[in-house]
C-alpha positions in Angstrom: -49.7 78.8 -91.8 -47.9 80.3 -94.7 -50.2 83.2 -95.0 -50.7 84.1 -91.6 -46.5 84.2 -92.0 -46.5 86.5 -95.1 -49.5 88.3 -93.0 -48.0 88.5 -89.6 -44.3 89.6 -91.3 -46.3 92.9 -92.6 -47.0 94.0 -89.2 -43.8 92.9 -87.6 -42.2 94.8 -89.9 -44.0 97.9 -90.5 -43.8 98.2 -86.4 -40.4 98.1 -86.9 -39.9 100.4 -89.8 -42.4 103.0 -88.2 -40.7 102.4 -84.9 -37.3 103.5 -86.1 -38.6 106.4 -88.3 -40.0 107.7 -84.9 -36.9 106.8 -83.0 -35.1 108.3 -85.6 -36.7 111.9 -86.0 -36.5 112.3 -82.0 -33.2 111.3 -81.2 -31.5 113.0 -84.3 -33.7 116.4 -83.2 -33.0 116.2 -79.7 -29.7 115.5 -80.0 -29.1 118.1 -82.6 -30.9 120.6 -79.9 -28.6 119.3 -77.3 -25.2 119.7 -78.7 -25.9 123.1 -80.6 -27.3 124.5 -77.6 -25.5 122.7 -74.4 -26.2 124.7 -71.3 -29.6 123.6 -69.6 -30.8 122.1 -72.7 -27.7 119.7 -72.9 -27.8 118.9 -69.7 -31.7 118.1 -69.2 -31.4 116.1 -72.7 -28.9 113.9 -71.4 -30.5 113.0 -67.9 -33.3 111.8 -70.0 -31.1 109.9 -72.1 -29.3 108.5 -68.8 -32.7 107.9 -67.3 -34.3 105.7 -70.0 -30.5 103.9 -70.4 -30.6 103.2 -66.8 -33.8 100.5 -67.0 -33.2 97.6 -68.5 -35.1 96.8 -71.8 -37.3 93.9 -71.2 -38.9 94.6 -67.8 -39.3 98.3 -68.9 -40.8 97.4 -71.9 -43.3 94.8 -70.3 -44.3 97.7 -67.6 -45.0 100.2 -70.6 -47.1 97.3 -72.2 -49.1 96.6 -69.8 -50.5 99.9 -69.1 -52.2 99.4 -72.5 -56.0 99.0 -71.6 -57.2 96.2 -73.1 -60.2 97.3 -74.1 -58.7 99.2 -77.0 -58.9 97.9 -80.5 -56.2 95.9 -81.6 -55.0 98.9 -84.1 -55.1 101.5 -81.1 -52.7 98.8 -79.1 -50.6 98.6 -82.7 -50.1 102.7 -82.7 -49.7 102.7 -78.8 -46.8 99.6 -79.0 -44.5 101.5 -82.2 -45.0 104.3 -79.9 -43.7 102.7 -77.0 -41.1 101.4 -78.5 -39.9 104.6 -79.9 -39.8 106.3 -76.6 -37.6 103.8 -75.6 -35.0 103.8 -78.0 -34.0 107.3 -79.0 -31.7 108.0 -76.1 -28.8 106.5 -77.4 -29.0 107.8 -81.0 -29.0 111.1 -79.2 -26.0 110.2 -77.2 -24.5 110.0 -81.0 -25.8 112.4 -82.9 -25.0 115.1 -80.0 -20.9 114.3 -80.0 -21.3 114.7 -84.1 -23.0 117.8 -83.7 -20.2 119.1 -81.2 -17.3 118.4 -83.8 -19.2 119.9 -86.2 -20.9 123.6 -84.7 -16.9 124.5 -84.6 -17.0 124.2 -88.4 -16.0 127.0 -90.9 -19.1 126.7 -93.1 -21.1 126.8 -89.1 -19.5 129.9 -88.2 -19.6 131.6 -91.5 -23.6 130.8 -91.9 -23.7 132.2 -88.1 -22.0 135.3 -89.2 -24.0 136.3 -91.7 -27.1 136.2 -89.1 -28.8 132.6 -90.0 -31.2 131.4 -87.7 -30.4 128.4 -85.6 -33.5 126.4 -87.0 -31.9 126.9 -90.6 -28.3 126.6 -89.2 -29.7 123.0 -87.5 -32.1 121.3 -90.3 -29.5 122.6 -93.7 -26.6 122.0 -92.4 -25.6 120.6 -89.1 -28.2 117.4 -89.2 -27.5 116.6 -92.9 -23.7 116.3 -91.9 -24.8 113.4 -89.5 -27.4 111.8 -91.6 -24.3 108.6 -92.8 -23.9 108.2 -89.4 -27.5 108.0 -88.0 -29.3 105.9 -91.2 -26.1 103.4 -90.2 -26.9 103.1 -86.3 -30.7 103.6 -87.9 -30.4 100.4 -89.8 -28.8 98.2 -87.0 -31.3 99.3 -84.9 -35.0 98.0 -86.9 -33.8 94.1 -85.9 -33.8 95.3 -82.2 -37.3 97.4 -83.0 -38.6 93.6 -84.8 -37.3 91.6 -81.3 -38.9 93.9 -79.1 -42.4 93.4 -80.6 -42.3 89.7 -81.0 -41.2 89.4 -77.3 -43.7 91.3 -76.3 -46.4 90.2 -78.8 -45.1 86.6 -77.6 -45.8 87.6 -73.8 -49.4 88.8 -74.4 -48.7 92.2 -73.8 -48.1 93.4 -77.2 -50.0 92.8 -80.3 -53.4 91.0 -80.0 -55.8 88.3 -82.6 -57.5 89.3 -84.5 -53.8 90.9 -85.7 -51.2 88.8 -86.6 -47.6 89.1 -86.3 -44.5 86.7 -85.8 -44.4 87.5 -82.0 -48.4 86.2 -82.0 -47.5 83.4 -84.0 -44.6 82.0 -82.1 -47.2 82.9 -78.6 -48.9 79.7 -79.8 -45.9 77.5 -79.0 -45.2 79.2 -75.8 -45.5 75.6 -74.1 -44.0 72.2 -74.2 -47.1 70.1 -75.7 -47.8 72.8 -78.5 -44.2 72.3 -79.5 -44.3 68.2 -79.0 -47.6 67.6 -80.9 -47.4 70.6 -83.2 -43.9 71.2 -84.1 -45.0 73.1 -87.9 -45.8 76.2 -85.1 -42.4 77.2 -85.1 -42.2 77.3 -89.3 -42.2 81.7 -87.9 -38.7 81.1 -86.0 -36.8 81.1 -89.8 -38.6 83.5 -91.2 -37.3 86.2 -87.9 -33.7 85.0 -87.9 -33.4 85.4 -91.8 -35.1 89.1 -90.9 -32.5 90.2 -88.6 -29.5 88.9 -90.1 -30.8 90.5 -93.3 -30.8 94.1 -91.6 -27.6 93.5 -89.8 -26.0 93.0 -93.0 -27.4 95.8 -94.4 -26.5 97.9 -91.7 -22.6 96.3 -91.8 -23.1 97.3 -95.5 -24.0 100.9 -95.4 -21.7 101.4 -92.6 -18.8 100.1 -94.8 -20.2 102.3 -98.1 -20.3 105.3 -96.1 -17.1 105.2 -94.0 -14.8 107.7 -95.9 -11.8 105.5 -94.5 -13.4 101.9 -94.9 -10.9 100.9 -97.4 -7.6 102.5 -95.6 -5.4 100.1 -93.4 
């Protein structure tokens, strides 16, 4: 039981990590686009945004789920799920990185590097994006427990990952009924293991955003 703990905590959290990377490059890119550009790009970035906020997280995520085949091989169902997940999360890092990206095009060092005829690419990716990056690997951070949640509920509801992989969310699918958890209570030995996860990001992420927080130490 041990093993298939170590075992199934290496997908969980790679799905997580790999989640967030993804989440991370397309909301911090999209919102970048949106607030340098506003206009029609602004405004079709954020209905996007306000259409993926507007479903609510579960139900959305068990619809997406199930339109996995399942005749795929459990890795295709373990690319399709981080990918899934991905698509539903980057909408509010965008939100964010957009109002940073606003504050900061009206910058000296923006409008100097625009005078002097730098493209937008190189005005976006050296030095408009790197200004937000304390900010986004922050909200970055606090997000990979919600990533880790999302694939164990899903994993737990059958729609998610699928034996022979094993991660927490198949683990704790065993126990998904009274008798399992009456005759074989050692089932939930996974339960720790997530909760000692998640708490260990959020203090991370409470960490970094107290490190990087200019004003942190000001009353």
């Amino acid at each position: 039981m041990f093993s298939r703990i170590l075992y199934g905590g290496r997908l969980s959290l790679l799905i997580g990590l790999s989640g967030q990377l993804m989440t991370l490059f397309f909301g911090t890119v999209l919102g970048a686009i949106s607030g340098y550009y506003r206009g029609i790009i602004d405004t079709v970035v954020q209905r996007a945004t306000e259409f993926l906020s507007a479903f609510p997280d579960i139900p959305l995520f068990l619809a997406l789920a199930a339109a996995i085949p399942p005749q795929w091989s459990p890795i295709a169902v373990y690319f399709m799920l981080t990918v899934i997940l991905s698509f539903v999360r980057w909408g509010s890092l965008a939100r964010q990185v957009r109002g940073l990206i606003l504050s900061l095009r009206e910058r000296e060092y923006v409008l100097a590097a625009q005078s002097f005829g730098t493209s937008d690419s190189a005005i976006l990716f050296r030095h408009l994006i790197p200004g937000t990056l304390s900010h986004v690997i922050v909200i970055a951070t606090l997000a990979i427990p919600g990533m880790i949640l999302a694939e164990t509920a899903l994993s737990f509801l059958g729609l998610g990952l699928r034996p022979p992989l094993t991660s927490w969310g198949v683990l704790l699918q065993e126990v998904s009924n009274i008798r399992a958890i009456r005759f074989a209570p050692w089932l939930l030995i996974p339960v720790p293991f997530v909760i000692t996860v998640i708490l260990a990001f959020n203090m991370l992420g409470d960490g970094l955003r107290d490190a990087l927080d200019p004003y942190s130490g000001q009353s």
